[in-house]
N, C-alpha and C positions, 0 to 999 in steps of 0.2 A: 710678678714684675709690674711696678707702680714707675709710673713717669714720676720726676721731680720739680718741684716748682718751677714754671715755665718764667724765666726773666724778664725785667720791662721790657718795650720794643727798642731799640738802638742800645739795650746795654750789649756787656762783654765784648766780643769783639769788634761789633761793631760800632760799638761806642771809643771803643779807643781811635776806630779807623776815622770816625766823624772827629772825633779832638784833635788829630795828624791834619787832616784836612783843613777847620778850621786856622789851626794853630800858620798853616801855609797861603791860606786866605788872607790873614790879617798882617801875616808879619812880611809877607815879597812887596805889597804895595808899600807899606809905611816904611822897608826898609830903602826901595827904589825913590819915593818921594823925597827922604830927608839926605839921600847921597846927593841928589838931583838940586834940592836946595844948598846943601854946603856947595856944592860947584859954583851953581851961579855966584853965591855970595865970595866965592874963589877961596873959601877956607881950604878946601881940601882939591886934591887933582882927581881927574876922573877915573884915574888907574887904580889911585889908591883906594875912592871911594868902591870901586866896582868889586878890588879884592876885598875890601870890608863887606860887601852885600857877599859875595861869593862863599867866602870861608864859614859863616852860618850857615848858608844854604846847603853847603856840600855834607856839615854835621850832621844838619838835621835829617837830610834824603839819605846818608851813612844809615844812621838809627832808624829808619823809618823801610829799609830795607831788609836789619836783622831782625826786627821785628814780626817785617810779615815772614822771614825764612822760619822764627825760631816758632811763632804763634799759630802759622797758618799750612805755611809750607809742608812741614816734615809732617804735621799729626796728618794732613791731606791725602799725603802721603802712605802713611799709615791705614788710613781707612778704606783707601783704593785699594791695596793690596787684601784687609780685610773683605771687601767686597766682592773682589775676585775668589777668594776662596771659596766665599760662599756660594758663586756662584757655579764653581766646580763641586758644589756639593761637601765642601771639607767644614763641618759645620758645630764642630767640637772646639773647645777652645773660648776664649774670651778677650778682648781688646781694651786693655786698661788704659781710659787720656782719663785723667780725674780733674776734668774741667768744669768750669761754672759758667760756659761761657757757650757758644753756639756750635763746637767742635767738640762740646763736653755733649751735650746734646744729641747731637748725631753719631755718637761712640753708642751711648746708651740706645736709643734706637737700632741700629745695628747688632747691640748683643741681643738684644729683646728679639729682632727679628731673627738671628738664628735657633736663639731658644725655641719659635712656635716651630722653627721647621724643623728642628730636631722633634718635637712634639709629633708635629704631624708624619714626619718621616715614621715616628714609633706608631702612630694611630694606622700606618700603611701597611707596616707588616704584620700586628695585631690583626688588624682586618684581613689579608691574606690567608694568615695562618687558621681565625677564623671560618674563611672560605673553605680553607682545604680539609677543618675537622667538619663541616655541615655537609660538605661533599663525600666523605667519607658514609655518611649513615642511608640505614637502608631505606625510611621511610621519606618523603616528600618534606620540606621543611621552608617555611615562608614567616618571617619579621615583619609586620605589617607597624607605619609611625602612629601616629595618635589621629591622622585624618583615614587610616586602613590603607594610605599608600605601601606597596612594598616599597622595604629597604632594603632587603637582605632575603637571597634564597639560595638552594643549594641546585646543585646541577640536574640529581633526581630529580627535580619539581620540571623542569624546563624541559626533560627527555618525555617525562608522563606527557605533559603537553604541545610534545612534536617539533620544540625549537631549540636552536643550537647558540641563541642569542641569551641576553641579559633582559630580564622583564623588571629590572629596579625602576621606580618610578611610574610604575603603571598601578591606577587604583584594582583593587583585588576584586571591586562589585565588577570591571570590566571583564573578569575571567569565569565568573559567577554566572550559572543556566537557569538551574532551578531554585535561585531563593529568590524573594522579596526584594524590589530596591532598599539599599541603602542597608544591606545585610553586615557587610565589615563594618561600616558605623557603630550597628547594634553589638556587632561583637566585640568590637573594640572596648567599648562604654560599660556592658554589661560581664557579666562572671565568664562569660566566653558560651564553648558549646563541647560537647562530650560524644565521640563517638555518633556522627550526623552524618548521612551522605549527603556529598554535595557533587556536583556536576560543575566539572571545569573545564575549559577550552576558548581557545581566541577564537575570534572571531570568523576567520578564515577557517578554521580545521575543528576538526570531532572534540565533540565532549568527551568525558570519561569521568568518569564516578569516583571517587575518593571518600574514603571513611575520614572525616575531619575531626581534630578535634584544637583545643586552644587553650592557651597559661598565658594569664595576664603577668605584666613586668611591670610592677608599684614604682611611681618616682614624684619626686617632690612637687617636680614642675609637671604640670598636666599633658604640658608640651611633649614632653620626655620619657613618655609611658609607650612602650614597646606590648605588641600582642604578638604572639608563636604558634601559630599554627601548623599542626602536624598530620599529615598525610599519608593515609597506605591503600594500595590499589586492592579494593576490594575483591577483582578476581584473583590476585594474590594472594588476601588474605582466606577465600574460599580455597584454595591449592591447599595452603599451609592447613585450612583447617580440615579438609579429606585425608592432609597424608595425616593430620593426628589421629584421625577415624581410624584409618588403618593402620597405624602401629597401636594404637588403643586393642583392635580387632588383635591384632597378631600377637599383641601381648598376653589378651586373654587366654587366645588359642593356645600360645603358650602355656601360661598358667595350669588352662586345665590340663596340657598335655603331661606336666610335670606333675600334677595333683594323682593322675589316673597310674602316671607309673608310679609316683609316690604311692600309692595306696595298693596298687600291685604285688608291693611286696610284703610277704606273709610274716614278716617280724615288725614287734613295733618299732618305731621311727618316730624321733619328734626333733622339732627345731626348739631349743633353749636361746634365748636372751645371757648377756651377761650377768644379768644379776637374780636366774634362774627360773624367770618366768618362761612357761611354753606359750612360743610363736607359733607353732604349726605340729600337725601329729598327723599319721597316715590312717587308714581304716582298723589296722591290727593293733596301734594305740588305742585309738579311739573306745575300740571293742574292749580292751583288756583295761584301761583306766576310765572309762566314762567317757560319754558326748562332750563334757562339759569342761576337760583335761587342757583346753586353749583358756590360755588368761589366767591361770594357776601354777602355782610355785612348784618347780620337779620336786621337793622333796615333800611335800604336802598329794601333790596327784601321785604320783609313785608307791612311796612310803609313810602313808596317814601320817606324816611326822610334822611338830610343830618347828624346825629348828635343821639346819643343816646337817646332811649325812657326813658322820666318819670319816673320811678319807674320797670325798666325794669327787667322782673324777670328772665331772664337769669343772671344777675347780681347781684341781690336777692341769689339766686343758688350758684355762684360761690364763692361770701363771706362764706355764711354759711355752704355750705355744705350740703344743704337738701332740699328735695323739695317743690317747690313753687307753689301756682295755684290762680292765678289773671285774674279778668273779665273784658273784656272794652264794655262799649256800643258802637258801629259802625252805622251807617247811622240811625239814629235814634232810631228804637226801638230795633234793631238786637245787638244780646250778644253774645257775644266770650270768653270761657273758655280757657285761655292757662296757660297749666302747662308745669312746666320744673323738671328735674330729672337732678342728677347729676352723671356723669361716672368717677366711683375712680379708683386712679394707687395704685399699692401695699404700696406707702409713705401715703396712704391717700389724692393725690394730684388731684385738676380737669383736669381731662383728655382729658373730653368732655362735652356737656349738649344735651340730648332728650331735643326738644322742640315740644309739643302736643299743637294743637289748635281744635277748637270744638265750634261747632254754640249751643249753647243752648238755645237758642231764644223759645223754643218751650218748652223745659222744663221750664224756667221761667215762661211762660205764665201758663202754667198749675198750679206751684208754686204758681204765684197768688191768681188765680184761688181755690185753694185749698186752700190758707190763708185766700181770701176774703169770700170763705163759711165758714169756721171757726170762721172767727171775726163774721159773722152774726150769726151764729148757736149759738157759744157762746152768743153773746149781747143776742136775742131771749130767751135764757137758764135763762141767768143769773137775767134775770127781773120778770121772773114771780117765779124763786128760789127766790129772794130776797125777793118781797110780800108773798109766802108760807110760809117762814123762821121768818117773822117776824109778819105776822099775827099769825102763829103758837105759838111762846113765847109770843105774846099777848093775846093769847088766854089764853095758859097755864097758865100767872099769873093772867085772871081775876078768872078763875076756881078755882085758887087755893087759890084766896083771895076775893070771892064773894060768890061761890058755894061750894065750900067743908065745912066751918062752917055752914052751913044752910042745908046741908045731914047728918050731926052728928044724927039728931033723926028720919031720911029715912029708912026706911028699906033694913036689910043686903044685900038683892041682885042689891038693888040701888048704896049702895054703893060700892059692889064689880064691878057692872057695870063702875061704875064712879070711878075707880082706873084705871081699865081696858083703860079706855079711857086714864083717863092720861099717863100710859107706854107707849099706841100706838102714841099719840103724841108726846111723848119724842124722841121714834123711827124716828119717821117724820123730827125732828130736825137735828139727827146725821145725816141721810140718807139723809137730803139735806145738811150737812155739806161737805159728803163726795163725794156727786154729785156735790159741786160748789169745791170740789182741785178737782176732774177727769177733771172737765171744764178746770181749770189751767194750771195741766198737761199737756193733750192733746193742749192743743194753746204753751205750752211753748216746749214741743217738737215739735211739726212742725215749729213753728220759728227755732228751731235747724236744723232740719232736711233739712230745705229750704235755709236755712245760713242766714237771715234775722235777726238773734238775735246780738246784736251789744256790742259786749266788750270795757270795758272802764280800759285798762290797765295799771299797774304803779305800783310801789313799794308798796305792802304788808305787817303788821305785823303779822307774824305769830303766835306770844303770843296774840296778840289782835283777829286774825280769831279764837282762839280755846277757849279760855274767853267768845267772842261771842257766840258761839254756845251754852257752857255752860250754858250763864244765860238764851238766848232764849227757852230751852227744861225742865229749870230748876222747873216748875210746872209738867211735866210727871216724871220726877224722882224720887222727892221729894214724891208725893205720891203714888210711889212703894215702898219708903225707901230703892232705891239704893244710895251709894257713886260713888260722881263721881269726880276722881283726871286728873291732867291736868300735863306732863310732858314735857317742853320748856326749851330745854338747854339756860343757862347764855350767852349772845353778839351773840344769833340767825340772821344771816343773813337776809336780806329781801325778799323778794317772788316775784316773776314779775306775776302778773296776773289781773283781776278783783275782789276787796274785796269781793263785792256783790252776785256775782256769788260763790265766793269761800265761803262765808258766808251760800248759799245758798246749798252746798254739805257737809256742815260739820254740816248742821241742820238737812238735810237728815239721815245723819250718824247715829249721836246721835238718831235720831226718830226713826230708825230702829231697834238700840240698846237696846233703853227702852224697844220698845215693842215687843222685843224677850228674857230679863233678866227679871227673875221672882225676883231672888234674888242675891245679890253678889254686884259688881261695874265694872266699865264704866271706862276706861281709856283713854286719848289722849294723844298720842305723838308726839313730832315731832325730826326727828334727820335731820341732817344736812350732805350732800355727796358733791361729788365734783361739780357735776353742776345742783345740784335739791336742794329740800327740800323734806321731804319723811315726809304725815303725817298719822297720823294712829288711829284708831278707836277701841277698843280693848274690849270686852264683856265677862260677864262668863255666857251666856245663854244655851240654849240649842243646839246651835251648826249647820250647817248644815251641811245634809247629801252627801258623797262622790258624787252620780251620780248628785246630785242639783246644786252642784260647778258652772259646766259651763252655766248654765243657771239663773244665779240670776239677769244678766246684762241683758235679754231679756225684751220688752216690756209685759206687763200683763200676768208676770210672780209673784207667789207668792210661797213662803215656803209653803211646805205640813210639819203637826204634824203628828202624829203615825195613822195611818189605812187609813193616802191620806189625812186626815179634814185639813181643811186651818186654821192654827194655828191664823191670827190675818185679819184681813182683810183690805183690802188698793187696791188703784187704779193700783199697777203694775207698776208704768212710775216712782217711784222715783228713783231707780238707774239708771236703763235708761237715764234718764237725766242727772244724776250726770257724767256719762259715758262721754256724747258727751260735756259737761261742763270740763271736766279734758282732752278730746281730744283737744277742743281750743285751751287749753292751753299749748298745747305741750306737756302732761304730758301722767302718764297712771295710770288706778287702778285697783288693782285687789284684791282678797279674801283667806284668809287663815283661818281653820275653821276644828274644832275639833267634830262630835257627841260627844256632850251631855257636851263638857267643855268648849262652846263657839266660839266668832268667832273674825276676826280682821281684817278690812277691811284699804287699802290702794292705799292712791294716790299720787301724786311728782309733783309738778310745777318746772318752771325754779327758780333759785335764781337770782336775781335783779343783786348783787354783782361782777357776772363773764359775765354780757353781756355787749359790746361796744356800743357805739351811735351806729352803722348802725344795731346793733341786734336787740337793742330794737324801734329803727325806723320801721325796716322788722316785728317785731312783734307788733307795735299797730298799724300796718299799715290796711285801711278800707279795706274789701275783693270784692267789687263793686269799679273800676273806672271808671271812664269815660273821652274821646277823650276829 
């Protein structure tokens, strides 16, 4: 904002007003003189001479009145009204007279002057707002001008020094104990000062130590160079730097506390990095791969190897995000379990990986050991049940087609004997029906339990697993005359598991169902989440009872009916198995279950749809490898 050339003195408008004036100077005498003359000389009458002087005079003060209305009046006008606003603070806006004259002038001046106050109105809340972020910090904060006056401080500075007041304007040597005169001079001038104690206090009241330090503020004008001095109360800073003592202390104690149980445990243990280097390894690493097993590649400390292990499930781990536990045979018949766990950052990202190894050699053996009695127990079982079982219904139908027409005219207690008999044979039947599924059972869990039982994984239809079950159980339901509906959303996704197996817990199900629904119907669903399928088994039976909940998944476990009686009878190992069948697979299941209006049992597989080649690779991958 530049003023504009300032006009001679008497022009614009006051130059016109001086021309009005003279023009009225010169022309009422000369015109009263020459009326005053013609009279005398009697040319003219004085009436007429006077309306001759009159009628100019009257034009001229006409003109000379819209002049000053149109020239002076209104823009005066104008600017008073401008000048009230401003002084109501309405400071926006601008007052256009585009004059060249002394009212052109005083327009421009007035816009000028609201511009600085809009300026400075903005330099007031700037400054403010500045106050309220220096107010904000924890340390002391002092603005010293280029002579080390304060300009600028924050409220912490004034509370350290006991006042509730403003110290702007006071030089900074005046708050200064123990330095030199003329100390803010020198620091103003100079690079400043770094971490200095200085002793500050007015004059009236206690010093108090402050660790100081200073940032010079570069400016063109020498004038205009600003110094920042920053302050923190050293018993403060001694507070702050005890409690780090003591979480440094606590940390350690930590440290070793975790080190001492870290190395407690008699298997080796190490902490891998992402990109396979060992962070950390317990005493029983230590021992079995060298001292020297930190700062080396797992598959170099490990297995002398130059190059990434086979199916390395550190790497397993890392992709997926979960953990992993793979076997290798070593030196021949000797087994090693190593599982790996994954260590997440708050993003969800691998941080680290536990890697746990473990001789199982000994467990295997036993494993065996305990399968190979089984398979013989079993076989043993199964052979002489099979001749029982089937001499038994041979029997039954010669009885029934040799001997019972030829008792018709026996007498009644022969023939009630000879009923007799056939019920208890009948018995013999079921009762070794249900001694050869206990056999079943029993080998089909300990293949579980031993990991021996071998998944044959792959895309699933879930309409067809529940179809399945259906028509397989469809002789028990049928002759309860239960309904039994099937509910499989429309473009169902495909399932990642083993059909057969899965086949194999959804006959479970259903079996369960029957024979706990006296009357009503049997539902099956399946809905569809984001990284499962969820399917589900749905009954109107009689329900089980709250404290049974957690127990229906137990081995040769069965539902108690009213007074403790075991409502159906059965071997105890079918959910059990469906359990470690739905753990396989990643999945889970669990029971939801009303006294007295039923029960609905559910389990989740992966969906086929949402896993990459290395997921589904890491999952039908064999749980035994070897070197």
């Amino acid at each position: 904002m530049t003023d504009g050339p300032a006009p001679a003195r008497g022009g614009g408008l006051f130059r016109a007003l001086y021309l009005l004036l003279g023009v009225y100077a010169l022309l009422v005498p000369a015109a009263t003189a020459l009326i005053a003359w013609l009279g005398v000389q009697g040319v003219v009458s004085p009436w007429v001479g006077l309306a001759a002087l009159g009628a100019p005079l009257l034009l001229l003060t006409t003109a000379t009145v819209l002049f000053a209305r149109r020239r002076v009046a209104r823009p005066l006008t104008e600017l008073l009204r401008r000048i009230e606003a401003i002084a109501r603070g309405e400071l926006e806006g601008t007052l256009a007279i585009e004059r060249r004259d002394e009212i052109g002038r005083l327009n421009r001046a007035l816009n000028e002057l609201a511009a600085y106050l809009v300026v400075a109105r903005e330099a007031r809340v700037d400054r403010r707002f500045l106050q309220r972020v220096i107010d904000a910090m924890p340390e002391a904060l002092v603005v010293l001008d280029a002579r080390g006056v304060i300009e600028l401080h924050n409220r912490h500075f004034a509370t350290l020094l006991g006042l509730d007041g403003s110290l702007t304007g006071v030089h900074v040597d005046s708050l200064v104990r123990n330095q030199p005169p003329g100390w803010a001079t020198r620091v103003v001038r100079t690079a400043g000062v770094d971490n200095v104690e200085v002793d500050f206090g007015t004059a009236d009241g206690p010093a108090i130590t402050l660790l100081t330090s200073s940032a010079h503020l570069q400016a063109e004008d020498a004038d205009a160079e600003r110094t920042v001095l920053v302050a923190r109360d050293t018993s403060a800073v001694a507070g702050l730097m005890n409690q780090l003592r003591q979480a440094n202390a606590g940390l350690e104690e930590s440290r070793q506390f975790f080190q001492n149980l870290f190395d407690a445990m008699e298997d080796p243990i190490t902490v891998l990095a992402p990109d396979g280097e060992v962070m950390q390894a317990n005493r029983a690493a230590r021992a079995v791969f060298g001292r020297d097993v930190v700062g080396r590649r797992c598959y170099r400390a490990f297995r002398m190897r130059d190059s990434v292990c086979d199916g390395c499930p550190a790497l397993q781990t890392y992709a997926s995000r979960k953990s992993v536990s793979v076997e290798h045979r070593v030196f021949g018949n000797a087994i090693t379990r190593i599982s790996t766990y994954p260590l997440l950052g708050k993003n969800g990202e691998v941080r680290a990986i536990i890697n746990h190894k473990r001789d199982v050699t000994k467990e295997r053996q036993l494993e065996d050991l305990k399968a190979n009695f089984l398979a013989a127990v079993s076989h043993e079982l199964r052979t002489p049940l099979t001749s029982l079982k089937g001499f038994n219904k041979l029997n039954l139908r010669r009885l029934v087609r040799f001997v019972q027409p030829a008792l018709e005219a026996a007498p009644h207690k022969v023939r009630v004997a000879f009923g007799k008999v056939l019920e208890d044979m009948q018995v013999m039947d079921s009762e070794a029906e249900r001694l050869g599924r206990l056999v079943n059972d029993v080998l089909d869990l300990s293949k579980l339990e031993a990991g021996k039982l071998t998944l044959t994984m792959g895309e699933v239809d879930a309409g067809a697993l529940v179809q399945g079950g259906i028509v397989a159980t469809a002789a028990l339901w049928r002759d309860k005359g239960l309904r039994v509906e099937a509910q499989v959303p429309e473009g169902c996704p495909p399932g990642w598991g083993d059909a057969d197996r899965l086949s194999q817990v959804l006959v479970n199900l259903f079996s369960n169902a029957i024979k706990f629904t006296a009357e009503g119907r049997i539902t099956a669903e399946v809905r569809v989440h984001e990284d499962v399928l969820r399917f589900t088994v749905r009954d109107t039976g009689k329900g089980i009872a709250p404290d049974d909940l957690g127990g229906v998944f137990e081995k040769f476990r069965q539902a108690d009916g009213e007074g403790g009686a075991q409502i159906m009878k059965g071997t105890g190992l079918g959910l059990p198995i469906c359990k470690e069948l739905i753990r396989l697979h990643e999945g889970r299941i669990w029971v939801e279950s009303t006294l007295g209006e039923g029960s609905a049992f559910h389990f989740t597989i992966p969906r086929a749809d949402v896993l990459d080649d290395l997921e589904r690779s890491i999952r039908a991958g064999p749980s035994i490898t070897g070197l």
